[in-house]
Every structure is written in structure tokens, then in C-alpha cells.
C-alpha positions, 0 to 999 in steps of 0.5 A: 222327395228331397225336403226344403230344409235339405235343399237349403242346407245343400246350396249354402253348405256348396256356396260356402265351400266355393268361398273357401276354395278361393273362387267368386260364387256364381249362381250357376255353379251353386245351382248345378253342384247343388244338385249333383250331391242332390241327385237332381238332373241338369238336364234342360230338356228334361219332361220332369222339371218339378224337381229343378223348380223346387231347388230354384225355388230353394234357392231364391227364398235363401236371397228372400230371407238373407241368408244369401245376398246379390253381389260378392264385392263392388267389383262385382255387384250383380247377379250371377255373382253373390255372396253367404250372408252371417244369417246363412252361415248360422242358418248352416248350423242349424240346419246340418242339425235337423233330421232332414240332414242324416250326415249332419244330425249325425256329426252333432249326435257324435258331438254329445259323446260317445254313442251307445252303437245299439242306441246309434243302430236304432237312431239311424234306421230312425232318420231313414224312416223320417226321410220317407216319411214313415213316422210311426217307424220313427217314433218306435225307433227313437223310442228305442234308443231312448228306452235303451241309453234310459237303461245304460243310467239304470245298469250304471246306478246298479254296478253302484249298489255296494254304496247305494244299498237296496234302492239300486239294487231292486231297480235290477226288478223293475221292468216297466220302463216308466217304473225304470225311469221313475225309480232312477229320478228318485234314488237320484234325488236322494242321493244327492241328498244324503251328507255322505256322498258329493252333490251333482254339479249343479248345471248336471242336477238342473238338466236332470230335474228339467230334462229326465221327467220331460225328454223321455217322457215325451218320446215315450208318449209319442212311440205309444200312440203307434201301439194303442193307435186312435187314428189313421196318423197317430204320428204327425211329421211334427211329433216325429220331428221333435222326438229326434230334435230332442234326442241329443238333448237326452244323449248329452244327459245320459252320458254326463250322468253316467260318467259322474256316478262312475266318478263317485265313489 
């Protein structure tokens, strides 16, 4: 079953496409398109009709909530014309971000960087299982490929070990992952410290106090409730949902750090 964020997404995603094709939306056309790249049928005589009704309704709340408004231009005021208000179009944003969207959540993942393909491998299977609500599958799956860009850090600091000395090279020891991640905040820490080598830039050094203890910690807490389970659902769809929305935000740090210990000499 198609979620309401995909619905949403799909229909203003097809009406700004019809704007910029140089036609006047009309509502049918939308509807119709929409659910061709949906999979739902347009057949009226359909005995199903649930799936229709869900993308009407979709539809609708898009003009309740302002994203889309009756009317294209004073020529042509009334429904079945209308027009993408500012509001849809940075609603499309953010919604192509959301796990819902596969292909969308992907092209912003991509944007961080250049993906690890072992990380991007479990982060794939990670969206399919969310898209069929199997949220123990997902939090095990993001937690991989948290644990494995956590390790890239890890393997990065030691090829750093001829400057770092035995910090680095005892982190080659460590294999608790939490151990892993609590060994690599501090050897950061002070070695930023020390006289002898360059600082973290600062934005870098305030997203890594903020973010390394928190994003990885939260995923890795949520992946360990499906191992040591005290219920029937010890993942909900909202957990398994901030796990992936955090995600590139850990994408994005991991790559940063990584190519500023590359760069210090």
C-alpha cells in the first residue's frame, strides 16, 4: 500500500512537471498520470475503489493545506484548472527526502557525497523494507551501514598512525562498536588539541561534538531493541523513520571528517 507522503509527493512532482511542459494543469490529467507512475487503476468500474479514493483524497488535502490552489490565472479561475502554490513547491523538497520516496531519499543521500557501495547496498534493502513496513529489517539494515561508514572513520585515522602514534593504532583492536566510536571521539579530540597539527575547521568540529555521540548512538540503540527485544513491536514506524531521516545526516560527517584527516598531514 502506497503511503500518504508518496501520494503527495507523486501528484505535486506530475503537476509541476505539466507547468514546465507549458500546459495549463487540469485536475484530471494530474489525477490520471498520478496514478499511472502509482500503479493504481483508472478504471471506474473498478469493485476496488479504496485505492482511487485514497489518492482523491491526497489530492484534496494538497488544496486544503495550500500546497496546490484552484484557478491557474484570471482567465481561467475555477476548478478543473489550478495552480502549485510556493508552499507545494517546498513541500516537494522535502517530501523527495522522505523514506516513503526510494528514488527521492536516494538523490539527496547521493547529494552528501560519494556513498560507500557497501553502505549504499544495506541502505537500499533498508527503504524496501520500511516501504513494507518491516521495521525490525530496517533498523538492523540502517544500523549496518551506520556501523560501516563509523568503521571508514576508523580505518581512515589508522592509515594515520605513523602521526598519530599508538591511539590510532590500538583503535586496529577495538571490536566493540561502541568502544570503536568512543575511541574515535576521543583520539579526535585530542588531536585537534595538540599544537602540532591544524585544527578542525570549526563548522566540521561543532557537527562532530554534536552529531558523532548522537546519530550513531540513536541508531545503534534502535537496531538493538530487534536483538534483545522486550516486545512484539520493538520498533515502531516512527523510530524506524528517524533512523533513516538521520542517516545523511551521518553520510555527510562521515565523509567531511574523513576527507580533512586525509588532508592533514
Amino acid at each position: 500500500m502506497t503511503g500518504g507522503k508518496q501520494l503527495k509527493a507523486t501528484l505535486l512532482q506530475v503537476a509541476l512537471e505539466h507547468v514546465a511542459r507549458g500546459s495549463i494543469p487540469q485536475e484530471r490529467d494530474t489525477l490520471w498520470e498520478a496514478a499511472g507512475r502509482l500503479g493504481i487503476s483508472t478504471d471506474s468500474n473498478a469493485r476496488d475503489k479504496s485505492d482511487q479514493q485514497r489518492l482523491l483524497l491526497a489530492w484534496h488535502d494538497l488544496f486544503r493545506t495550500g500546497h496546490l490552489c484552484w484557478g491557474y490565472s484570471l482567465g481561467d479561475p475555477n476548478p478543473p484548472f489550478y495552480h502549485v502554490t510556493e508552499r507545494g513547491r517546498q513541500a516537494l523538497q522535502t517530501l523527495s527526502r522522505d523514506p516513503a520516496d526510494s528514488e527521492g531519499y536516494m538523490a539527496y543521500l547521493h547529494a552528501q557525497g560519494v556513498l560507500d557501495p557497501i553502505a549504499e547496498s544495506y541502505i537500499r534493502e533498508a527503504l524496501l523494507t520500511y516501504n513494507m513496513a518491516c521495521y525490525k529489517a530496517t533498523a538492523v539494515l540502517v544500523g549496518g551501514a551506520t556501523e560501516r561508514l563509523s568503521l571508514l572513520v576508523r580505518d581512515a585515522l589508522v592509515g594515520k598512525a605513523g602521526a598519530l602514534g599508538e591511539p590510532a593504532a590500538s583503535l586496529r583492536k577495538e571490536r566493540n562498536i561502541k568502544g570503536i566510536l568512543d575511541a574515535i571521539e576521543k583520539l579526535l579530540k585530542s588531536w585537534t588539541q595538540r599544537n602540532a597539527h591544524p585544527s578542525m575547521p570549526y563548522p566540521l568540529a561543532e557537527q562532530f561534538s554534536s552529531y558523532w555521540p548522537a546519530i550513531p548512538g540513536h541508531i545503534r540503540m534502535v537496531r538493538n531493541e530487534v536483538g534483545h527485544p522486550q516486545s512484539i513491536d520493538p520498533v515502531t514506524h516512527e523510530t524506524a523513520h528517524a533512523a533513516l531521516l538521520l542517516f545523511p545526516m551521518h553520510v555527510k560527517l562521515v565523509l567531511d571528517l574523513i576527507a580533512w584527516i586525509q588532508e592533514v598531514p
